[in-house]
N, C-alpha and C positions, 0 to 999 in steps of 0.2 A: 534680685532677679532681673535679668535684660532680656526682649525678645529674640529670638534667633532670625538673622535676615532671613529671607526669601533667598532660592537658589537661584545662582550668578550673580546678586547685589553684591554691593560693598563691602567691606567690612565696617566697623562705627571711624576706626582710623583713617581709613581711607575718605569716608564718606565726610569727614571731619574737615579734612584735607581740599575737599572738591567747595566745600560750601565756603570755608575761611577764606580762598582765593578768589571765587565768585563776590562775594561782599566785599571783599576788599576793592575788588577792581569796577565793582556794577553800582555800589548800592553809597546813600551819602550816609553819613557816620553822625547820630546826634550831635543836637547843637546845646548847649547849655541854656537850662532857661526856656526852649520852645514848649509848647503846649504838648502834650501826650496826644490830642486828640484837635484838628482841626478841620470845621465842619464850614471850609468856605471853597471856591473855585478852583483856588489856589491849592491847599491843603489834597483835596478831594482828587485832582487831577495829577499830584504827585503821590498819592499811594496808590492809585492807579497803576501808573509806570513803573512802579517799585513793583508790585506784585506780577507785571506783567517783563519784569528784570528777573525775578524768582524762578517765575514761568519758562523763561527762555533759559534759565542756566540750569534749568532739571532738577532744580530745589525746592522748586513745591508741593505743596500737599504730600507731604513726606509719609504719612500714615494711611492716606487715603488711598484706596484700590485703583489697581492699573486700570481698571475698567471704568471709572469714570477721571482719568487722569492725573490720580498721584502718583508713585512711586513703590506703595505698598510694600513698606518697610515700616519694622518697629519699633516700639516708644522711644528705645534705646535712641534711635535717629533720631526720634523728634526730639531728645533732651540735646542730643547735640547741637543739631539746627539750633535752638531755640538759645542756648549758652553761646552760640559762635556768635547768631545774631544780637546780643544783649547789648554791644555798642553802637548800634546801627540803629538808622531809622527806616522803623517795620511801619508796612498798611496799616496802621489802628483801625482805620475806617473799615477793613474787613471785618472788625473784631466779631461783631454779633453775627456774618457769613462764618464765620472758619470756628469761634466758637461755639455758638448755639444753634444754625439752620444746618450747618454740612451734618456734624454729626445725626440729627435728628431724622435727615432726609434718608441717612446712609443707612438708621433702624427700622425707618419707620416707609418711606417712599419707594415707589414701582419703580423698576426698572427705567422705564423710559425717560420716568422724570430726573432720576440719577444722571444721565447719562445727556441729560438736556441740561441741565442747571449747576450740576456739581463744576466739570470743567470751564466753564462758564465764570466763578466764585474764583478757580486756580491761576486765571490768565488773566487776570485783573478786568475782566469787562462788567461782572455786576457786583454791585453793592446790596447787600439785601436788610434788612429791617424787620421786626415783630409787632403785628399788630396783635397785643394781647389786653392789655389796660382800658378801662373803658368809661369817661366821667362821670356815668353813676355809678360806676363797680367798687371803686376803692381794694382793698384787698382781695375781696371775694370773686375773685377769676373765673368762677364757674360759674356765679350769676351774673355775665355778661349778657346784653342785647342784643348785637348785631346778630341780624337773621339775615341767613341765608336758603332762600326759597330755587325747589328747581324749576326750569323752564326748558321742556323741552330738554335740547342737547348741552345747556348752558344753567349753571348757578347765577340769580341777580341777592346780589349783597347789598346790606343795609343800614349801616347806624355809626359810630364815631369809635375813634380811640384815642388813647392819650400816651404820653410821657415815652414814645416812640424815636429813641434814639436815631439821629442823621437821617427821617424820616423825610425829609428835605434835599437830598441828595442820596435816596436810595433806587435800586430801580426794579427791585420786587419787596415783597411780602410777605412772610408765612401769618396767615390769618387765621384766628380761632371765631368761630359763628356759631350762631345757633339753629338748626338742621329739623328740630323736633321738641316744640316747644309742649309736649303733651304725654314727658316723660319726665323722671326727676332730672334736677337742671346739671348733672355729673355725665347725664347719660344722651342728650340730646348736642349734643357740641360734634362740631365739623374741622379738621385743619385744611387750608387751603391756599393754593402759591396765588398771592395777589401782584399783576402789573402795575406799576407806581405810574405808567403812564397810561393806564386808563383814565378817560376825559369824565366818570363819574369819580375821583378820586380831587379833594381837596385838602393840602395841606398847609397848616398855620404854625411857624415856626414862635416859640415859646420862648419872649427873652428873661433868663434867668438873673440875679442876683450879680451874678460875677462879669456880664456883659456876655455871653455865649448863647448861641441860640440852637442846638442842638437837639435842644429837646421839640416835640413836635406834638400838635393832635392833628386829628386826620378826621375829616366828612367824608361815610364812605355813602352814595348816591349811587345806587342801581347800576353798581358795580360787575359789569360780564365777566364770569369766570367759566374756562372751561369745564364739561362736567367731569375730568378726564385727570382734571388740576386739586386732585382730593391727595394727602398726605397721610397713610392708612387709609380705614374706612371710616362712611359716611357714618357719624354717632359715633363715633368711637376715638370723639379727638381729644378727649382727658387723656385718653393713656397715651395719644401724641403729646400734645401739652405737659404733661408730667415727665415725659424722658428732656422735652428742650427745657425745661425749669431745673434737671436736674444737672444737666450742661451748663444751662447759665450758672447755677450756683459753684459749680465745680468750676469755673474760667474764674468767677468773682473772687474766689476764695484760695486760688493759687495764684492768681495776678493776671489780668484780664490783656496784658499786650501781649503780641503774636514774638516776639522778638526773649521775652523768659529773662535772666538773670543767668549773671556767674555764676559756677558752682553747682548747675545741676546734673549735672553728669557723674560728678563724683562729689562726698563731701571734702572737703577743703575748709571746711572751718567756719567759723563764724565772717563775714564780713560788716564792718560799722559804717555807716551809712556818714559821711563828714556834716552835712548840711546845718543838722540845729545846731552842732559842735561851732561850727563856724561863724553860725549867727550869733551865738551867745560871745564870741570872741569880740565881734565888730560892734556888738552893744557894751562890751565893758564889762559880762557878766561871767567869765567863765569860769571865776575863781568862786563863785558864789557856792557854797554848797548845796543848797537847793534847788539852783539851776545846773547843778551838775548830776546831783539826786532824779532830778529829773529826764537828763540827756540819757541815765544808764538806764531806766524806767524803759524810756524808748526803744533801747538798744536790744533790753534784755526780751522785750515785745516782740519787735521784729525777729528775733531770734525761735523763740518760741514759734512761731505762727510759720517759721520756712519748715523747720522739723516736724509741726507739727501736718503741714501740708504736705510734706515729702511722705509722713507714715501714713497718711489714711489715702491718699493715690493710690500710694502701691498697692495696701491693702484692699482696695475697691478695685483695681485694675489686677489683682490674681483672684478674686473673690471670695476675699474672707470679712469683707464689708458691703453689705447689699450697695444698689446707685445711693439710697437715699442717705446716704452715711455724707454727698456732698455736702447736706444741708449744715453739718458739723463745719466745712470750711467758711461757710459763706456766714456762718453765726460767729466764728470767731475774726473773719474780717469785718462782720459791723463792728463788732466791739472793741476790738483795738484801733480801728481808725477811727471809732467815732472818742478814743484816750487820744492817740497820737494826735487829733485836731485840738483837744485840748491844750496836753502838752507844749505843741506848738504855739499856739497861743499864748500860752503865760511867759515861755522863753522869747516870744518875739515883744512882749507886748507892747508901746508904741505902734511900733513897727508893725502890729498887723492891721491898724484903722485906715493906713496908707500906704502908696508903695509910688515910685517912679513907673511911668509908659514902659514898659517893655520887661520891667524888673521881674527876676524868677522870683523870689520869696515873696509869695501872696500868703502871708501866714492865714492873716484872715480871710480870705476866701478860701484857703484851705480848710476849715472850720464848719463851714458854712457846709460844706463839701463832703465833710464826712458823716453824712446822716446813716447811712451804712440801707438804703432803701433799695438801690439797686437792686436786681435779683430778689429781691422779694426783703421784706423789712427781716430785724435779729427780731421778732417776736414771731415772726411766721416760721422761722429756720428753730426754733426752740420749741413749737407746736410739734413741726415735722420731726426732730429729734425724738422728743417724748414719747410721739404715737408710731411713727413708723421705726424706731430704732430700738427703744425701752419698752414698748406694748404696754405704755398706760392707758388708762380709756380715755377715748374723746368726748371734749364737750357735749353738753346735749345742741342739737339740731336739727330740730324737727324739719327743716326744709330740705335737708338730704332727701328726706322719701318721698313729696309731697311731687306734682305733675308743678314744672315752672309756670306756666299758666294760671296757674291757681295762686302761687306767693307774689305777694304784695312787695313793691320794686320801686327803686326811688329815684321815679318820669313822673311824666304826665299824666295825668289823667288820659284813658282810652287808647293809650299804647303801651307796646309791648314791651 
């Protein structure tokens, strides 16, 4: 099933036709080897222009409502977009705007703030970020710290987050806080659009393993927030929180760049991916059966996991799979990428303890890479499967019903 345009749009041909000739003529074409993701002046100030190239050629926000600036046309377009774009170099830097914040704001946000922020995301002026993670939370998202206290006409915010993607080159926020410390801790939670340049906000970019510094935490210090700047209602930001978790897992688990892959618009078959194929060539191994054993392991992975993402989309997007059915993708992409890093490893191996300045094949940081932790770890997406898809029972947890004031949390002594 395809959606039917909007009256007087395109057709998907036509519409096919407008975007192939725009990229061709507007946007620069993948370089072999560049990063997916680059979180420096450089990087950041070119998906910029690209997005703000999107914007001027009437190709963005394909799905999003005329009323806050897309084009308000359906999926059918966005698969197109998203296969035309599969050779080009897309904003990644938008990813967590266009994957996780537009949709969330688009369920869950006022009016005004739609029509402030969303257009804003489609013309390349901001970058947005999740402050969700929080150094003593570890998994447990709903026992977060940061308090947010009203004042008057204004919310002041208060405590840290962590593991905050391009938090360093973002220019808001959607923040989860805690509103009402004197309720169970599911139930006192706030969402809310945070300024990245507010001067109580400090950010410390996190240098990782592979030399990237992407990741980020954040000192939030008596943070002004309008009171106006709430995303739903005040207490009631689990069930904001839980539709952007379910985005984020849905982007993770179909493949998180804005630009998609060949082939989805229609099947066309399987495609094989050349890369370990090739490496195994240049090492001398490709006659090996083991490491051929291995190359079709991959193959036969990646195959599985397109189909497998193609059927439960659909079936979440006619509704014959609740939202929480994303958790199924985001569990099946920890787990093959955290094979595929394997895999790759043992086909490269020399080859992945080093690599030349500039060299694509980082096998071993590829490795290193696939923890599958993003979007929430494959042990939380296996909870979520169980309870919310299978109705097994949940763990016990006596701290679900308990006032968070009262559970014992791991700071300091005599704060919250």
């Amino acid at each position: 099933m395809t959606s039917a345009p909007v009256t007087g749009s395109p057709t998907p041909e036509q519409f096919r036709a407008k975007v192939r000739g725009w990229l061709r003529d507007h946007v620069p074409r993948k370089t072999p080897g560049e990063p997916f993701l680059q979180w420096d002046d450089e990087g950041v100030a070119r998906s910029k222009r690209i997005q703000r190239t999107l914007w001027e050629g009437g190709i963005a926000g394909v799905t999003v409502p005329v009323d806050y600036g897309g084009l308000g046309l359906g999926s059918a377009y966005d698969r197109v977009f998203r296969e035309e774009a599969a050779d080009y170099r897309m904003p990644e830097e938008f990813g967590n705007a266009f994957n996780v914040v537009l949709p969330t704001l688009l369920a869950h946000g006022r009016e005004d703030l739609k029509k402030q922020y969303i257009p804003r995301m489609l013309n390349g002026e901001h970058i947005w970020c999740q402050f969700l993670s929080e150094p003593s939370g570890g998994s447990d998202l709903a026992g977060l710290l940061t308090r947010a206290d009203r004042d008057g006409d204004v919310w002041r915010l208060n405590g840290a987050k962590i593991w905050t993607t391009g938090g360093n080159y973002s220019d808001y926020a959607i923040c989860l806080a805690r509103t009402n410390p004197e309720v169970p801790k599911h139930a006192g939670l706030t969402m809310f659009v945070v300024a990245m340049a507010d001067p109580g906000i400090t950010v410390v970019a996190l240098k990782l393993t592979d030399g990237s510094q992407d990741f980020c935490q954040e000192y939030i210090d008596d943070v002004v927030v309008p009171a106006d700047h709430v995303i739903g209602d005040v207490n009631d930001g689990w069930r904001v929180a839980t539709t952007l978790m379910m985005n984020e897992r849905t982007a993770v688990g179909r493949g998180w760049s804005l630009g998609g892959s060949k082939g989805q618009s229609e099947d066309r078959g399987i495609a094989f991916d050349p890369a370990l194929l090739d490496l195994a060539r240049r090492t001398e191994r490709s006659d090996d059966p083991h490491v051929r054993s291995l190359i079709g392991e991959s193959w036969v992975m990646t195959a599985v996991q397109e189909q497998t993402v193609r059927r439960v989309s659909e079936a979440m997007r006619t509704g014959h799979l609740p939202g929480h059915a994303a958790a199924l993708l985001k569990a099946m992409s920890g787990a093959t990428g955290r094979r595929q890093g394997e895999i790759g490893l043992e086909v490269a191996g020399s080859r992945a303890a080093a690599w030349r300045p500039g060299q694509a094949s980082r096998w071993g940081v590829g490795r290193l890479s696939s923890h599958g932790i993003g979007g929430g770890t494959t042990e939380m997406q296996r909870n979520a499967i169980a309870e919310r898809l299978l109705g097994l029972p949940r763990e016990p947890s006596p701290d679900r019903e308990l006032p968070f004031s009262q559970i014992r949390k791991n700071t300091s002594p005599g704060r919250n």
